[in-house]
mmCIF file of the N, C-alpha and C atoms, coordinates in Angstrom:
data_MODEL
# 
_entry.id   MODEL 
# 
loop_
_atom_site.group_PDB 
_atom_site.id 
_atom_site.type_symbol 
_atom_site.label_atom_id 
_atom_site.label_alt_id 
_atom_site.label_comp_id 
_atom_site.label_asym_id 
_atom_site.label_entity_id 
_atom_site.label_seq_id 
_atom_site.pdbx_PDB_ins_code 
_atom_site.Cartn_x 
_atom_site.Cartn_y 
_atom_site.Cartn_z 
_atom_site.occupancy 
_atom_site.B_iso_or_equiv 
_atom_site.pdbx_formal_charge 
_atom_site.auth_seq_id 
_atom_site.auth_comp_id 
_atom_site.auth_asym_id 
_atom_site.auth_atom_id 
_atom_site.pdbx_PDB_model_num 
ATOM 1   N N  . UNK A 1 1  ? 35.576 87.292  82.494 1.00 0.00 ? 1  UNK A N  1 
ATOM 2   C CA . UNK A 1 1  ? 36.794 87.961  82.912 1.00 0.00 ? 1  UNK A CA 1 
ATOM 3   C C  . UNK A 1 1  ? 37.891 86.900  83.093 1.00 0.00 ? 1  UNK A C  1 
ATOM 4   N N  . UNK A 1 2  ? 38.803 87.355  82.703 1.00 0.00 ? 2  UNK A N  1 
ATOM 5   C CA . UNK A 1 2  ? 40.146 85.914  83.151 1.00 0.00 ? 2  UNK A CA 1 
ATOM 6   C C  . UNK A 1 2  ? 40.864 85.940  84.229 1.00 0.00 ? 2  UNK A C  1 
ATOM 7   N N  . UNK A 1 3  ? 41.153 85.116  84.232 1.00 0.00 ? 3  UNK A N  1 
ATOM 8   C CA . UNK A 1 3  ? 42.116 85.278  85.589 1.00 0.00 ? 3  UNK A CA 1 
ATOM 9   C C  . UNK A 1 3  ? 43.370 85.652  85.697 1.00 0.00 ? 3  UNK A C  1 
ATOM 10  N N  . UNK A 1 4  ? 43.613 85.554  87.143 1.00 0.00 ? 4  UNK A N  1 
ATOM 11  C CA . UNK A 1 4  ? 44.605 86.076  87.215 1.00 0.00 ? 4  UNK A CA 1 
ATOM 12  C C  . UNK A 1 4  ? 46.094 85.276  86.309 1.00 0.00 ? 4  UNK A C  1 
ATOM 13  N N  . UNK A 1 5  ? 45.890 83.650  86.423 1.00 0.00 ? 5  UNK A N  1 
ATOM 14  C CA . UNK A 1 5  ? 46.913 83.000  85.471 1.00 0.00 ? 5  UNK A CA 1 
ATOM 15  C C  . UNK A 1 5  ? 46.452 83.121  83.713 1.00 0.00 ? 5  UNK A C  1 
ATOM 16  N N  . UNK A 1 6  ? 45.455 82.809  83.174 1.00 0.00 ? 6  UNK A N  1 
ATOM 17  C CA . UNK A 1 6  ? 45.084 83.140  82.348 1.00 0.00 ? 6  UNK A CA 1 
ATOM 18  C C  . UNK A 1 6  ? 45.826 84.269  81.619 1.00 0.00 ? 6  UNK A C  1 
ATOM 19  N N  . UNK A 1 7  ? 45.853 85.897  82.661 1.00 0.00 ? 7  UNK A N  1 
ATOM 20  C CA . UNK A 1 7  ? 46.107 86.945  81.994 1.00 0.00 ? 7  UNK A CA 1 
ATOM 21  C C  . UNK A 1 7  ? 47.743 86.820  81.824 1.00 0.00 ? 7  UNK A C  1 
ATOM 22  N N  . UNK A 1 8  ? 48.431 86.155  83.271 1.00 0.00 ? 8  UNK A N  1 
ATOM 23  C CA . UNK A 1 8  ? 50.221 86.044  82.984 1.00 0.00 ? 8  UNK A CA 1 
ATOM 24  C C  . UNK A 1 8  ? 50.116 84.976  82.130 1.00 0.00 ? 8  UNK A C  1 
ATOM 25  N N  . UNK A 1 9  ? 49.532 83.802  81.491 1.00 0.00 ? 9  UNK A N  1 
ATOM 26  C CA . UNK A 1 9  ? 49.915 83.343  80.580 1.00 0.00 ? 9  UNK A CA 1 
ATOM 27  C C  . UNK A 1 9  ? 49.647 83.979  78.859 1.00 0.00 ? 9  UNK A C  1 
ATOM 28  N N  . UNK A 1 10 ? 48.850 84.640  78.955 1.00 0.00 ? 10 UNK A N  1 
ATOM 29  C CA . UNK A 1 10 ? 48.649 85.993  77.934 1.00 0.00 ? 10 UNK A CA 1 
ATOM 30  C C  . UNK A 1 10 ? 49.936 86.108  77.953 1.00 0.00 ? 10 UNK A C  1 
ATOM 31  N N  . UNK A 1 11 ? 50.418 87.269  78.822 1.00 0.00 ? 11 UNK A N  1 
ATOM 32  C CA . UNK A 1 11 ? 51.637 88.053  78.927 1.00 0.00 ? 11 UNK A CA 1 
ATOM 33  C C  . UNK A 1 11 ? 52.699 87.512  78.416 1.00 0.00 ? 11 UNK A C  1 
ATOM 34  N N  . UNK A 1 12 ? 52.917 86.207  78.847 1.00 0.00 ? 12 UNK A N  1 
ATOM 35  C CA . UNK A 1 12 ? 53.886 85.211  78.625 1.00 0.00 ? 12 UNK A CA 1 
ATOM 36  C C  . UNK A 1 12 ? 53.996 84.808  77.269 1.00 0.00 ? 12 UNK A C  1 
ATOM 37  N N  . UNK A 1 13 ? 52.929 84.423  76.394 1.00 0.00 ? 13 UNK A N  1 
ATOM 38  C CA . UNK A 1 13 ? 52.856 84.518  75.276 1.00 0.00 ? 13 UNK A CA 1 
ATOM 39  C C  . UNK A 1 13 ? 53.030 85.588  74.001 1.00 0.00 ? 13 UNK A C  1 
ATOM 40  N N  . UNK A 1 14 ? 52.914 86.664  74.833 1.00 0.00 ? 14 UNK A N  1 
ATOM 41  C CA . UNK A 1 14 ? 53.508 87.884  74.025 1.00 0.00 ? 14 UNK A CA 1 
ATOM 42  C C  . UNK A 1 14 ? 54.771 87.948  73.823 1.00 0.00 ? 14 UNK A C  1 
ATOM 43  N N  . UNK A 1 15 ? 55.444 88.234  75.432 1.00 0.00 ? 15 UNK A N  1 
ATOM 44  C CA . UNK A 1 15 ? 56.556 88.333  75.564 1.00 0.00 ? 15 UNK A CA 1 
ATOM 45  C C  . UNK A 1 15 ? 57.719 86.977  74.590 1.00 0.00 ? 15 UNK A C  1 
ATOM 46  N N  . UNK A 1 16 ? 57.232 86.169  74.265 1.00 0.00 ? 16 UNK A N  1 
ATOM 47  C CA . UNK A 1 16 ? 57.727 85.226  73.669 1.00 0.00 ? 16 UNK A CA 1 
ATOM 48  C C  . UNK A 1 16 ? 57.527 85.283  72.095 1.00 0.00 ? 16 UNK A C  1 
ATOM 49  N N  . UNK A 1 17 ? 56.327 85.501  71.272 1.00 0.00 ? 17 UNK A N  1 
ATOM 50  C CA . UNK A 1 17 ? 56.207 86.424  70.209 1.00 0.00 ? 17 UNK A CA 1 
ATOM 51  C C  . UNK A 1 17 ? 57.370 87.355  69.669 1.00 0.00 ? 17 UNK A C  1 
ATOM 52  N N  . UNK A 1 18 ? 56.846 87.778  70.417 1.00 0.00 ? 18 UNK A N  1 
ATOM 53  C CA . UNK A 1 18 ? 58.000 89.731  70.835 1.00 0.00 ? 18 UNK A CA 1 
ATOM 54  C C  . UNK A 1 18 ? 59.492 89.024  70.461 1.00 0.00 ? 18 UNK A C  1 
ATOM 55  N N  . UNK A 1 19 ? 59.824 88.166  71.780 1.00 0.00 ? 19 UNK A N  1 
ATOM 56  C CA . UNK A 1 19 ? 61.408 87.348  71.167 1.00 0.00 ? 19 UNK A CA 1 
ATOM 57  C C  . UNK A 1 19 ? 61.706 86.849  69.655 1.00 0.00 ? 19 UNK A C  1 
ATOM 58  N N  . UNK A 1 20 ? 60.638 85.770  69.480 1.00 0.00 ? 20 UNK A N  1 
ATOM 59  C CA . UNK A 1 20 ? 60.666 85.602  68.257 1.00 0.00 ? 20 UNK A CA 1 
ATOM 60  C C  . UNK A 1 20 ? 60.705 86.427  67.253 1.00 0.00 ? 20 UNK A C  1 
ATOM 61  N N  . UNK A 1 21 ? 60.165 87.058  67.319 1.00 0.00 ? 21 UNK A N  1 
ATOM 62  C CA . UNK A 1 21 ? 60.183 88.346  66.008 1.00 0.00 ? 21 UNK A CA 1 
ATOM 63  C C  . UNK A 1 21 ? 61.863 88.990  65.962 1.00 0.00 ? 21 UNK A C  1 
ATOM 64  N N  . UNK A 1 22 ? 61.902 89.423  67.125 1.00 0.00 ? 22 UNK A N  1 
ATOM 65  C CA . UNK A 1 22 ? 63.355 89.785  67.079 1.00 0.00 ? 22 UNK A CA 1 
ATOM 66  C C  . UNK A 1 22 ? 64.658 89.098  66.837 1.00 0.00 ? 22 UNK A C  1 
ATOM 67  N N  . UNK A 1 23 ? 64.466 87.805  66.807 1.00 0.00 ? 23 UNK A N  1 
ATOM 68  C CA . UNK A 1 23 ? 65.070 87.021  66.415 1.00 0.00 ? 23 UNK A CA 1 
ATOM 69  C C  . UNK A 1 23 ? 65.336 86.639  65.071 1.00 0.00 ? 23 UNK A C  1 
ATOM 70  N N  . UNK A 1 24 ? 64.145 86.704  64.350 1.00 0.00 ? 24 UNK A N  1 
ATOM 71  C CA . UNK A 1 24 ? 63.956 86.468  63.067 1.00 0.00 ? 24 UNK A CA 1 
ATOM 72  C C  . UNK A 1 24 ? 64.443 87.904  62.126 1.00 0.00 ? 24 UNK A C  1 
ATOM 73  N N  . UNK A 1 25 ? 63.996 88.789  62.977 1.00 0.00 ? 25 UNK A N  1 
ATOM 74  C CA . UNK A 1 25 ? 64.215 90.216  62.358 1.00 0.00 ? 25 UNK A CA 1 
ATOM 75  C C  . UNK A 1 25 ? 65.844 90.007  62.487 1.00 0.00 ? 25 UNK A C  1 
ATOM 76  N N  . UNK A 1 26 ? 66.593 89.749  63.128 1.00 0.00 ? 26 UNK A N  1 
ATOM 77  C CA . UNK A 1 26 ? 68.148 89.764  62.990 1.00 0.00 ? 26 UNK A CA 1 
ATOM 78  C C  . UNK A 1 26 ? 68.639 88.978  62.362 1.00 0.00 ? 26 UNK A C  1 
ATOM 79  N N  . UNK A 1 27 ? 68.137 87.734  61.911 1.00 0.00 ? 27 UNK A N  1 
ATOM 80  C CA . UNK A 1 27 ? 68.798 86.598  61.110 1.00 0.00 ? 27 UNK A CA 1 
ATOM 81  C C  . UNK A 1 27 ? 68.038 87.233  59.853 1.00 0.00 ? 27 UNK A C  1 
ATOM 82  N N  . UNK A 1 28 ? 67.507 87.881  59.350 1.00 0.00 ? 28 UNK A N  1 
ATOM 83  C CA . UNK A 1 28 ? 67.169 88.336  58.008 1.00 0.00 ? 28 UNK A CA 1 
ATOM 84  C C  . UNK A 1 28 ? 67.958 89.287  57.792 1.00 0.00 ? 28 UNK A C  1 
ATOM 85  N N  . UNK A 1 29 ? 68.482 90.323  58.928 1.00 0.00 ? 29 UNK A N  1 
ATOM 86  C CA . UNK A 1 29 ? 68.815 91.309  58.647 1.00 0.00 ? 29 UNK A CA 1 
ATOM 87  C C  . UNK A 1 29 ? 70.553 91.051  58.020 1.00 0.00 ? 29 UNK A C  1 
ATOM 88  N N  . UNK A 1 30 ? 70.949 89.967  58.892 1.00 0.00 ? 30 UNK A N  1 
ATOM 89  C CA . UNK A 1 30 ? 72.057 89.316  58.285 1.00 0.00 ? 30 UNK A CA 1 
ATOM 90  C C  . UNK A 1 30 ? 72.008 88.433  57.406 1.00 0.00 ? 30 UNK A C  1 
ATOM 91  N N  . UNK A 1 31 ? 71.055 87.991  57.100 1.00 0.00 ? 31 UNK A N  1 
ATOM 92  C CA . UNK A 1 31 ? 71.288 87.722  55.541 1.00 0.00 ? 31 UNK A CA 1 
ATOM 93  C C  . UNK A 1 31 ? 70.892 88.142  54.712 1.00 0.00 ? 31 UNK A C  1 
ATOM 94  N N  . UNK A 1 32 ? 70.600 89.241  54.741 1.00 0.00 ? 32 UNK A N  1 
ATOM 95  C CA . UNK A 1 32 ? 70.494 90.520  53.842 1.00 0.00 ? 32 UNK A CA 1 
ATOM 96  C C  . UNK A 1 32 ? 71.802 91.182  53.417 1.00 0.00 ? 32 UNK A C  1 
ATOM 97  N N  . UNK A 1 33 ? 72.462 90.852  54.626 1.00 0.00 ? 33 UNK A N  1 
ATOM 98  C CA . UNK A 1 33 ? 73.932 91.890  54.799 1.00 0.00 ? 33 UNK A CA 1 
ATOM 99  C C  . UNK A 1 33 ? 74.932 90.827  54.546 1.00 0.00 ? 33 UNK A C  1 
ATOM 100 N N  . UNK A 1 34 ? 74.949 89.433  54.299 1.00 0.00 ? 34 UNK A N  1 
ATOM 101 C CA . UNK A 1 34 ? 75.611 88.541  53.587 1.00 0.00 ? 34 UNK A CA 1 
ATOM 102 C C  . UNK A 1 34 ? 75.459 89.241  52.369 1.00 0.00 ? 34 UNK A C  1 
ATOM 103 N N  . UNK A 1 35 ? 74.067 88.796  51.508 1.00 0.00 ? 35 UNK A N  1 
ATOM 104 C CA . UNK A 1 35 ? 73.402 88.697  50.098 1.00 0.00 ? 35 UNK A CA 1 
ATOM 105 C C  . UNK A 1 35 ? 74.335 90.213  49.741 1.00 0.00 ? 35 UNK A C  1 
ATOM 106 N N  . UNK A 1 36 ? 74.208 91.622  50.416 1.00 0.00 ? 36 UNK A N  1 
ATOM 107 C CA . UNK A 1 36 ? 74.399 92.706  50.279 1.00 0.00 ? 36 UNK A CA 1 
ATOM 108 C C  . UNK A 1 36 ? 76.391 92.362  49.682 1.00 0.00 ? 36 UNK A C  1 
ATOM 109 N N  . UNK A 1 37 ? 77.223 91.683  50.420 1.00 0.00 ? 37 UNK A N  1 
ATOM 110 C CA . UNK A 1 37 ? 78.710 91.756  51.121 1.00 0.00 ? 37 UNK A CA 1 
ATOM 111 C C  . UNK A 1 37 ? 78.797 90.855  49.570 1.00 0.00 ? 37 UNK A C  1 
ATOM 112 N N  . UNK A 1 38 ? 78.038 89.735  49.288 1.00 0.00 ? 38 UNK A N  1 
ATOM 113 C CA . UNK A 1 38 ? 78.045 88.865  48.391 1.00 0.00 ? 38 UNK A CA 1 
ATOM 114 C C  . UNK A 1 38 ? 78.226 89.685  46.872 1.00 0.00 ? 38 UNK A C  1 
ATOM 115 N N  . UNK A 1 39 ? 77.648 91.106  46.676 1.00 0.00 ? 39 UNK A N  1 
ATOM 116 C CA . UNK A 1 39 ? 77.389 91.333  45.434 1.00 0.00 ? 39 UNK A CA 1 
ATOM 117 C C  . UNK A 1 39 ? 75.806 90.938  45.273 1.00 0.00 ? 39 UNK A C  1 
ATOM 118 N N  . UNK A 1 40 ? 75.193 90.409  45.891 1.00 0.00 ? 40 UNK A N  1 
ATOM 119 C CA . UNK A 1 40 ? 73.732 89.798  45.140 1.00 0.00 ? 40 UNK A CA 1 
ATOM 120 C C  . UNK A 1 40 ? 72.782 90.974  45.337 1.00 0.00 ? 40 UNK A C  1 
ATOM 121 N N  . UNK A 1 41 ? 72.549 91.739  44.733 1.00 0.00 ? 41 UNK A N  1 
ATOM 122 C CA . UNK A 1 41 ? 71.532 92.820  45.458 1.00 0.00 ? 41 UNK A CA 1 
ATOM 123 C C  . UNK A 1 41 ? 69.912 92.363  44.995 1.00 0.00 ? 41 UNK A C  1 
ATOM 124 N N  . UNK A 1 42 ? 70.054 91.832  43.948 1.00 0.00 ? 42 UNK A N  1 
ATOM 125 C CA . UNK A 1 42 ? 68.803 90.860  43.703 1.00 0.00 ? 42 UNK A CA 1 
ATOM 126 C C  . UNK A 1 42 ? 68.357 90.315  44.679 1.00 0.00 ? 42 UNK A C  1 
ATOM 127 N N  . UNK A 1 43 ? 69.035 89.589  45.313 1.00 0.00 ? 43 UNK A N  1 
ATOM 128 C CA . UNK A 1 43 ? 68.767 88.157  46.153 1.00 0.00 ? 43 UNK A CA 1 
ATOM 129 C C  . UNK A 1 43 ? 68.016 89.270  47.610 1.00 0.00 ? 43 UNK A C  1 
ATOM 130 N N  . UNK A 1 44 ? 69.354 90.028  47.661 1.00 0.00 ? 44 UNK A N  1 
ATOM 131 C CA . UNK A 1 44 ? 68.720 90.919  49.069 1.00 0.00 ? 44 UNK A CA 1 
ATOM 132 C C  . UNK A 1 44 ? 68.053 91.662  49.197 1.00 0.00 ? 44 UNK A C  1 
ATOM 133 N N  . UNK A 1 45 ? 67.106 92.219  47.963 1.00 0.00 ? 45 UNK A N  1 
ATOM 134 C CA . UNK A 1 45 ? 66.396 92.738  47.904 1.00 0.00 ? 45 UNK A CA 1 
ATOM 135 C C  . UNK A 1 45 ? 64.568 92.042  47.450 1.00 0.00 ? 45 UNK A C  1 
ATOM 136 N N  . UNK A 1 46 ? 65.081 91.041  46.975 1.00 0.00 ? 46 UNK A N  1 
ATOM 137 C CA . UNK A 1 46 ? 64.292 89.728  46.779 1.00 0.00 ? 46 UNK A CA 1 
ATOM 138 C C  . UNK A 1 46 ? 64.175 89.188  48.521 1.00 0.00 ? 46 UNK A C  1 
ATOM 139 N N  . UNK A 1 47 ? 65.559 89.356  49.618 1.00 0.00 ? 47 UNK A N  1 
ATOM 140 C CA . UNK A 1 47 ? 65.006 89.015  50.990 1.00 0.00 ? 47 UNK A CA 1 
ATOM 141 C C  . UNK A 1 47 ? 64.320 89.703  51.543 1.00 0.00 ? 47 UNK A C  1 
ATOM 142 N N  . UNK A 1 48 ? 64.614 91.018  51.477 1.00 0.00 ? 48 UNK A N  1 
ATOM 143 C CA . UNK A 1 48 ? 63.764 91.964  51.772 1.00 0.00 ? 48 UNK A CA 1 
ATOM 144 C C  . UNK A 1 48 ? 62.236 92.423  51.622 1.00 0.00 ? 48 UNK A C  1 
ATOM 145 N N  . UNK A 1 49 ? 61.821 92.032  50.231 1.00 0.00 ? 49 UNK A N  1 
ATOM 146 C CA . UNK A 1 49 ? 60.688 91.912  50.207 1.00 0.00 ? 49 UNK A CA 1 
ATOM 147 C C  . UNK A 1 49 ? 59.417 90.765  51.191 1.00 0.00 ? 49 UNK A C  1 
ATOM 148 N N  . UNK A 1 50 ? 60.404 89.808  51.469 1.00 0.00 ? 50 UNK A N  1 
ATOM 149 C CA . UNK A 1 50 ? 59.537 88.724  51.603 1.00 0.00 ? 50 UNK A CA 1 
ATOM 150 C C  . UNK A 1 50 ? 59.090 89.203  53.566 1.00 0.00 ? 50 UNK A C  1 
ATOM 151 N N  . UNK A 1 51 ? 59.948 90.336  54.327 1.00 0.00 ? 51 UNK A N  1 
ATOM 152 C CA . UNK A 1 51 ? 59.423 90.313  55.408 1.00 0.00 ? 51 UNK A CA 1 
ATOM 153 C C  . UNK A 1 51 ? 58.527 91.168  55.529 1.00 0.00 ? 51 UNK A C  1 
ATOM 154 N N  . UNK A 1 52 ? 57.758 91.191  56.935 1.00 0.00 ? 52 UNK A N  1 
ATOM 155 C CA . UNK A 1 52 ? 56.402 91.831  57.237 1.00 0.00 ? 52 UNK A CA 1 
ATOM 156 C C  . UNK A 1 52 ? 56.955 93.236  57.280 1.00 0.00 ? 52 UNK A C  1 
ATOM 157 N N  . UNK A 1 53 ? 56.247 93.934  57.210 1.00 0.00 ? 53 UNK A N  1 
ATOM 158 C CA . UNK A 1 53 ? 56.612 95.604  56.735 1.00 0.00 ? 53 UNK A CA 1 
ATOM 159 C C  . UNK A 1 53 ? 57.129 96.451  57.643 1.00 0.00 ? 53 UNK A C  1 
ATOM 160 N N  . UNK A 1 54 ? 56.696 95.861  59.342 1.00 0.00 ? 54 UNK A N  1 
ATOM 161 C CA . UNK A 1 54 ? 57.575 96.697  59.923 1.00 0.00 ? 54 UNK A CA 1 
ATOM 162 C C  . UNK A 1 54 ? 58.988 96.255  59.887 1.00 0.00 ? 54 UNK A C  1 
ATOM 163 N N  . UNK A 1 55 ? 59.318 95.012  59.785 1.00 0.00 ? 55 UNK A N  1 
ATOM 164 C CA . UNK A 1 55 ? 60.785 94.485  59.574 1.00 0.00 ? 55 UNK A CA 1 
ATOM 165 C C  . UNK A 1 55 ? 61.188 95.162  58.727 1.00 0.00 ? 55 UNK A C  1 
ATOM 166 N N  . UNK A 1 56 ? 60.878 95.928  57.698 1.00 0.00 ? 56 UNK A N  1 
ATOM 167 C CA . UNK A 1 56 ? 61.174 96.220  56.286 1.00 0.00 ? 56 UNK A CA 1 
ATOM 168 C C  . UNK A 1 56 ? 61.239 97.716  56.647 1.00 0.00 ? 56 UNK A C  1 
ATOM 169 N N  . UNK A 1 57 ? 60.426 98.484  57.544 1.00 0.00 ? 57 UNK A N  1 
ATOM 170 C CA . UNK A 1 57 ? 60.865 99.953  58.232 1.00 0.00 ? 57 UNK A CA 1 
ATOM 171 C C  . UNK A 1 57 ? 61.908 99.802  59.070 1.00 0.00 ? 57 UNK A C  1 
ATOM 172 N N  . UNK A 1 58 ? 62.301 98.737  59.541 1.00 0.00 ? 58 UNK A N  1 
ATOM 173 C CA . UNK A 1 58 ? 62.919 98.563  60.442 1.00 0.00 ? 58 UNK A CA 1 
ATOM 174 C C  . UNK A 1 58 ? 64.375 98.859  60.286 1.00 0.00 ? 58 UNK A C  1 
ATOM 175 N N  . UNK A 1 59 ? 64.236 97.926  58.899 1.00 0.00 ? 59 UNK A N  1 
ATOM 176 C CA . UNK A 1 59 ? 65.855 97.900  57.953 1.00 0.00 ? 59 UNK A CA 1 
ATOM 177 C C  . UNK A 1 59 ? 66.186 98.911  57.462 1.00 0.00 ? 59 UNK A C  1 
ATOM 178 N N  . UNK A 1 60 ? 65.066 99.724  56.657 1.00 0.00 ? 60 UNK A N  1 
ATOM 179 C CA . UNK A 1 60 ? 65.215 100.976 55.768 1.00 0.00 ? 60 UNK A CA 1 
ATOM 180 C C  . UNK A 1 60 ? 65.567 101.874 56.937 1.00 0.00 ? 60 UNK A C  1 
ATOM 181 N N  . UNK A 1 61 ? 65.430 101.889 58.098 1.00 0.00 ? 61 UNK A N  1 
ATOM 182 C CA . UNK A 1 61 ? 65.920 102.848 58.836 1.00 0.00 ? 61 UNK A CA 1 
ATOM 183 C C  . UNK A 1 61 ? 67.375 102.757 59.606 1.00 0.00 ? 61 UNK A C  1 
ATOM 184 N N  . UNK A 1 62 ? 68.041 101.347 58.984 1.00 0.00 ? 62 UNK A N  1 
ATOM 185 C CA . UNK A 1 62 ? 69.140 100.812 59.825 1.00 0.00 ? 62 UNK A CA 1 
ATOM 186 C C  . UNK A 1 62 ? 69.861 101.115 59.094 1.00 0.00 ? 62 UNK A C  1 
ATOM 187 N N  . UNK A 1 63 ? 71.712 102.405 59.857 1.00 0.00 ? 63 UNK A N  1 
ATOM 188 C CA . UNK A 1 63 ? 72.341 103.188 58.846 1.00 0.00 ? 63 UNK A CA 1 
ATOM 189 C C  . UNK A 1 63 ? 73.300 101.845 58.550 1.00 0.00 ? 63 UNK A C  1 
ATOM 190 N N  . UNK A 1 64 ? 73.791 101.910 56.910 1.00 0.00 ? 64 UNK A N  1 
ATOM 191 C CA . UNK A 1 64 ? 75.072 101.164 56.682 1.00 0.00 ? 64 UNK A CA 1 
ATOM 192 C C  . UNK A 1 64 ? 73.712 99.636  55.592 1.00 0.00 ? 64 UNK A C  1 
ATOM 193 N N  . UNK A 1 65 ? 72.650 99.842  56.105 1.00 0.00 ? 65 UNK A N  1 
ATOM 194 C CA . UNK A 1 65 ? 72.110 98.626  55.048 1.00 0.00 ? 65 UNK A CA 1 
ATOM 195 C C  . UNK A 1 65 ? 71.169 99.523  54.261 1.00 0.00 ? 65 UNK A C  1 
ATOM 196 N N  . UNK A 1 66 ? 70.027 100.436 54.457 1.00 0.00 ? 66 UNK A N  1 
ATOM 197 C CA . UNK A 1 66 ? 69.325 100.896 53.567 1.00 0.00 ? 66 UNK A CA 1 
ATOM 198 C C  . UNK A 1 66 ? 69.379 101.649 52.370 1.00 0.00 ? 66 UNK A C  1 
# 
C-alpha cells in the first residue's frame, strides 16, 4: 500500500502531465492555425496528423479550425 506522500506525489505527477499536455495541445493548435492563415493546408494537416488522437478530437471539435 503507499503512502500517504507516495500517493500526493502520484497526484502531483499527474497534475503536471495534465499541464503539459495542455500546453502542447495549444502550441499545436496554433501552429496549425499559423500553417492554416499561411495558405499551407498540407503542412497543417501534415501537423495534425502527427498528434495523439485525442488532441486531434480535440481540434476537429474546435469551431473556426476543423
Amino acid at each position: 500500500m503507499a503512502t500517504k506522500e507516495e500517493f500526493l506525489a502520484s497526484v502531483q505527477r499527474l497534475k503536471d502531465r495534465q499541464a503539459s499536455r495542455k500546453e502542447s495541445g495549444a502550441q499545436a493548435l496554433a501552429e496549425i492555425q499559423a500553417l492554416i492563415d499561411a495558405g499551407d493546408t498540407r503542412g497543417a494537416y501534415r501537423r495534425f496528423e502527427e498528434l495523439p488522437i485525442l488532441d486531434q478530437l480535440a481540434i476537429s471539435l474546435t469551431p473556426g479550425v476543423s
